[in-house]
N, C-alpha and C positions, 0 to 999 in steps of 0.2 A: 838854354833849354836842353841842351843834348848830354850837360853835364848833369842838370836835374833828374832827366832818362835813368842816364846812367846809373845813379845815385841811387833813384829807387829799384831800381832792377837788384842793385847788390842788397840792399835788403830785403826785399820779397822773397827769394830763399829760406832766409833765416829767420824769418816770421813763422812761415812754414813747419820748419823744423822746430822751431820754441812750440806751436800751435800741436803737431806731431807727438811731443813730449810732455803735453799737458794732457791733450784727449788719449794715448796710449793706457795710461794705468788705470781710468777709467774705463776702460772698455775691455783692458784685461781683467777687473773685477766681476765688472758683467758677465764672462764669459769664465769666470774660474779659473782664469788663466794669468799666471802672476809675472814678472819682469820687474828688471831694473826699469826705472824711466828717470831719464835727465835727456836735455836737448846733446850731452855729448858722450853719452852712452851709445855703442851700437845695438840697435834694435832688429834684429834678427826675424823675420816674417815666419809664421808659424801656422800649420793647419792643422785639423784634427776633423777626423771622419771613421763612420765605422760602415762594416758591411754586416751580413749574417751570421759571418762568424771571427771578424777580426775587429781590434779597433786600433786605425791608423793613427802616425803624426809623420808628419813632414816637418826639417826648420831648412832655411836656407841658409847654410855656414861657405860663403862663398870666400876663398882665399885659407880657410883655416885643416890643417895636418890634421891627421886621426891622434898623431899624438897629445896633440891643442883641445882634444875633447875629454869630457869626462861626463856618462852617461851613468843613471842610479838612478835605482826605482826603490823606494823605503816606505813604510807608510801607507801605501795608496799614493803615494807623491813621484812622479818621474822627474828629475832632475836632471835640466842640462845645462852643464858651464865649459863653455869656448873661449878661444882667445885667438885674436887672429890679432899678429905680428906685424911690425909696420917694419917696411923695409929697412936694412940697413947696408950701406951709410942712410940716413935719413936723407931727403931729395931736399934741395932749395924750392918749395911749392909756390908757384903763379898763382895756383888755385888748387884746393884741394877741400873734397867733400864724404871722401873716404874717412871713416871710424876705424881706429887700430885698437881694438880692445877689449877688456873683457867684455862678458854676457853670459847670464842667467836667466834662463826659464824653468818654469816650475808649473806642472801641472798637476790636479787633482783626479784621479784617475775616478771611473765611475766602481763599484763592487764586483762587476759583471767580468771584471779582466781578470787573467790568469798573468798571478804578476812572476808566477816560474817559467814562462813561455815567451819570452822575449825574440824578437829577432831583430837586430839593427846595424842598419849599411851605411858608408858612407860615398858618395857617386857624384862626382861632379857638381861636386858643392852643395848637395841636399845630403840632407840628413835621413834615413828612412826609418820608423821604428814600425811594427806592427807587434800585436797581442793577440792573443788568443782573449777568445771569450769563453769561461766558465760553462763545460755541456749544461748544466744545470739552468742556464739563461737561452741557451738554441732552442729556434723554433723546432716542435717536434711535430713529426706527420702522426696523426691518428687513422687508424686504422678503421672504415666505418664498414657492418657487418650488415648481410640481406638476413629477412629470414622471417 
């Protein structure tokens, strides 16, 4: 019985992860938001938000050099492709659930973005990009008169 345990334990991970890499590309469609998806592709966690007058994204590139990055905005399209390097010499692995690999996202930027006003950091394994938004889309105070 405790070899049975066992047994499924090793697999209930990689269910997971198969299950992870079927609903991912799905739900990046839904949201506009594109990626690699295979169960052994790294999939990189990605946010996107705006304020008044910015529109954010975060990715989490944890392990990968600013050199391992390549950031590009074409189109209306932000492009980001990473690659985070597997150690070397390569380890004898017990267990290993670390992705060494590339990664591509792609988003579709909304019209409202000033795609000449970029600014993007890279800090402790997040990625930061923020934009400007177009004056032309800020809310503007009106002026109301007595009289």
């Amino acid at each position: 019985m405790a070899t049975r345990r066992m047994a499924a334990n090793r697999l209930w991970p990689e269910a997971l992860v198969r299950l992870r890499g079927e609903i991912n590309p799905w739900l990046g469609q839904l949201f506009d938001v594109n990626r690699e998806a295979s169960t052994d592709v790294w999939q990189a966690p990605l946010s996107v938000w705006e304020d008044e007058q910015h529109l954010h994204v975060e990715v989490e590139l944890p392990g990968v050099n600013k050199e391992d990055l390549d950031v590009t905005l074409d189109e209306g399209q932000l492009r980001i492709v990473a690659q985070r390097k597997a150690p070397e010499p390569q380890p004898n692995y017990l267990h290993n659930e670390r992705v060494f690999n590339r990664i591509q996202r792609v988003i579709t930027l909304p019209d409202s973005v000033q795609v000449d006003d970029v600014d993007a950091q890279l800090e402790q394994g997040v990625l930061r990009l923020s934009m400007k938004k177009k004056p032309e889309v800020l809310p503007k105070r009106i002026e109301v008169k007595t009289g």
